[in-house]
MITIFI-822339 format. One line per 3 residues: for each residue z, y, x of C-alpha. Coordinates in pm, whole numbers, plus 32768, in hexadecimal, padded with zeros to 4 digits. Each point is the difference from the previous one (the first is absolute). Layout:
BEGIN
Z/Y/X | ...
# end
This chain:
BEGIN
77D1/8794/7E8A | 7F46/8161/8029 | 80DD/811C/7F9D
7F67/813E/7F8C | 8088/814D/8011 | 7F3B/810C/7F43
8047/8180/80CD | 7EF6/80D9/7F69 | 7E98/801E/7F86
7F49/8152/800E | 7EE8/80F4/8014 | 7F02/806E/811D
7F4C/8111/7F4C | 7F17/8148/802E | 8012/7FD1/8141
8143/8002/803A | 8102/7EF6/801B | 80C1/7FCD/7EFB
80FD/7F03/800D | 80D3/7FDE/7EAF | 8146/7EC9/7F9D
7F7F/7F16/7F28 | 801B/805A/7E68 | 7FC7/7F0C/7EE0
7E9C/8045/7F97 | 7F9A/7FFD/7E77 | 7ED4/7F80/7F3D
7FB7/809F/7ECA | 7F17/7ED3/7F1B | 8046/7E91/8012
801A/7F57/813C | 80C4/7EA9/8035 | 8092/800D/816A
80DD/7EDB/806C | 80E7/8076/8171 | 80FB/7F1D/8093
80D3/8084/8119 | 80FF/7F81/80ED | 80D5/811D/806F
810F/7F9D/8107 | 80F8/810F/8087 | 7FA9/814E/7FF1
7EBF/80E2/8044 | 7FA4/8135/80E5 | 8019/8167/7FBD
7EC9/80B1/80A7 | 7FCE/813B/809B | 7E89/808E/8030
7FDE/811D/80EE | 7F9C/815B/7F98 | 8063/7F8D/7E87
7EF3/7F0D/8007 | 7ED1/80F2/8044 | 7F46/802C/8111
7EDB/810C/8001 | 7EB3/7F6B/80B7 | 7F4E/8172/7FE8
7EAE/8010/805B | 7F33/7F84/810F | 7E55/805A/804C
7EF1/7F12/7FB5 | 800B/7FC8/8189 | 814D/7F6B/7FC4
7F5D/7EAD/7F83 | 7F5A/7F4D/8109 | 7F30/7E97/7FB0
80B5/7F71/8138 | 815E/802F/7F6C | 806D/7EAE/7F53
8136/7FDD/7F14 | 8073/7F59/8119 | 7FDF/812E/80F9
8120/80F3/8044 | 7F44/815B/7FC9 | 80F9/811D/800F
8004/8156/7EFB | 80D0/7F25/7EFA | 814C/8019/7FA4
8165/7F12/802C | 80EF/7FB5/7F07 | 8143/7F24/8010
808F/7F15/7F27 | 81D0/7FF7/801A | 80B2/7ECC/7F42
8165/8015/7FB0 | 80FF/7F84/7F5B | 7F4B/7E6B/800A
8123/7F41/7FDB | 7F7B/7ED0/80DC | 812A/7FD2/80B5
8052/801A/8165 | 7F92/7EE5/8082 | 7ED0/7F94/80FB
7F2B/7F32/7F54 | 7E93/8074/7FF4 | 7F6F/8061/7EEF
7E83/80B6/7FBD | 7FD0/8147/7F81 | 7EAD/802E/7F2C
7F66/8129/7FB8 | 7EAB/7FE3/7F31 | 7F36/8141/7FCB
7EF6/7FAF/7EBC | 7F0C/80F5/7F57 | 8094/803B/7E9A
7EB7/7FFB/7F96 | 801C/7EA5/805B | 7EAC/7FFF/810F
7FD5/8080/815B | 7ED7/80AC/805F | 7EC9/7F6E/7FBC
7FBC/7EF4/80F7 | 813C/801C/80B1 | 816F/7F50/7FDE
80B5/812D/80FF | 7FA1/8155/7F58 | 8073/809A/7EEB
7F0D/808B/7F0C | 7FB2/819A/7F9D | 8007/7FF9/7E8E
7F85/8152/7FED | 7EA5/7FF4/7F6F | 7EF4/80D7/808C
7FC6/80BF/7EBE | 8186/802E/801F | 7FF1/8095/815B
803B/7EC7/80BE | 7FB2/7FC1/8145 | 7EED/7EBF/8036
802D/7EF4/80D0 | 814A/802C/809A | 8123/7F98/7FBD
8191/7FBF/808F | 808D/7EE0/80E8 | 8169/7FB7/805B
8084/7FA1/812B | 815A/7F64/809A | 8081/809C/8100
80F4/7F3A/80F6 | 80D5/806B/80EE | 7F36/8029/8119
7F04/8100/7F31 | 7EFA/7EE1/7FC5 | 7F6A/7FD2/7EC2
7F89/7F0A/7F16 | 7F5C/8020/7EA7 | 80CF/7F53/7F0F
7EEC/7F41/7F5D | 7F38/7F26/80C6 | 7E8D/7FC0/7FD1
803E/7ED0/7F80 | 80A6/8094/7EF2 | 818C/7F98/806C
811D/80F9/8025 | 805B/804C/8165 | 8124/80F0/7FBB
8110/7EEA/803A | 8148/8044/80E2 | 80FF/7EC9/807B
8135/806D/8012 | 8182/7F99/7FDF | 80D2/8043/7EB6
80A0/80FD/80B3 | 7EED/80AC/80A1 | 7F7E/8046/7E80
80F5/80FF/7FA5 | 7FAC/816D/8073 | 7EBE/7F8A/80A4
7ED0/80D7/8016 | 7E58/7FA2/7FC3 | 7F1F/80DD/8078
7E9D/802E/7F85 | 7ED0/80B2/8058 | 7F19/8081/7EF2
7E77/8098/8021 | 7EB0/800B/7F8C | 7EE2/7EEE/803F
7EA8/801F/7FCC | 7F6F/7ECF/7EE5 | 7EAA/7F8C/8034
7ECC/8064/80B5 | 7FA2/817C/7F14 | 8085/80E7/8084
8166/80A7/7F8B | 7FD2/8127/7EF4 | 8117/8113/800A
80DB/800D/7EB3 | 8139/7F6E/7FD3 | 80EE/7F0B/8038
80E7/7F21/7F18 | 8076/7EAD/803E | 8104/7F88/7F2C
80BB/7EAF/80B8 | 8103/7F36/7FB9 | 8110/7F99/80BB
80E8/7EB7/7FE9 | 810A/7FB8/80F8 | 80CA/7EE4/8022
80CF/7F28/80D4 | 8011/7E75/8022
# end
């Protein structure tokens, strides 16, 4: 039997990182939504660096280079981390995976990509063209992988003991990517992304 453990869902947006616990959402008009759960034990608390935010500022046109993949480290982008407390899954050392799932609110990636998150500035609004924002894990030796693959599956899972959850720490690496072959236009920058985390 699978046990989830809902920690938090959040925001990436205007550039920044913004990481925010999960809140009931409402609808206003008639939907029908049917939700079963199976909540065992207790949950996280979670703990977003800088309050959740972190500032990408601006970068030249030179910055985005046709060479640079989602899948390529490029430095000039920012790290955030992500703290649980306070999980109540015991003491003990059975393993159990940590899941992390970074989606677009708007519910699509950039277009003909599965690993970066879309502007959703329009040009007539300012917006910058043809770029937009990728997220990496970072693990303890400084190496990074972008937590989607391009086959479209998360990659921003952790094994770890029961007791290793409490108090541990994620870090994640945030920056701009080039989308397409035009080249990037200079505007702004909002992606807004949310965030699930969970244990099993």
């Amino acid at each position: 039997m699978n046990k989830l453990y809902p920690i938090i869902r959040g925001w990436i947006n205007t550039a920044f990182v913004i990481l925010l616990p999960a809140a009931g959402q409402s609808y206003a008009g008639g939907l029908n939504v049917e939700m079963s759960a199976n909540i065992l034990n207790g949950t996280c608390l979670t703990q977003i660096s800088n309050g959740g935010s972190v500032g990408l500022g601006t970068v030249g046109k030179d910055y985005f280079r046709d060479e640079t993949t989602p899948d390529t480290y490029q430095g000039g982008g920012k790290t955030f981390t992500v703290t649980l407390h306070d999980c109540g899954a015991g003491a003990d050392s059975s393993a159990i995976r940590l899941n992390m799932t970074f989606t677009p609110r708007s519910g699509q990636f950039a277009s003909g990509t599965t690993q970066v998150f879309p502007n959703e500035i329009a040009a007539m609004d300012d917006g910058a063209q043809n770029v937009g924002i990728v997220i990496d894990k970072v693990d303890a030796g400084g190496s990074t992988l972008n937590v989607w693959s391009a086959r479209g599956q998360t990659q921003a899972t952790y094994t770890l003991t029961s007791a290793e959850l409490e108090d541990s720490i994620y870090t994640f690496y945030t920056r701009y990517q080039k989308v397409g072959l035009d080249a990037v236009t200079p505007g702004r920058v909002t992606s807004n992304i949310i965030v699930d985390v969970y244990y099993e």
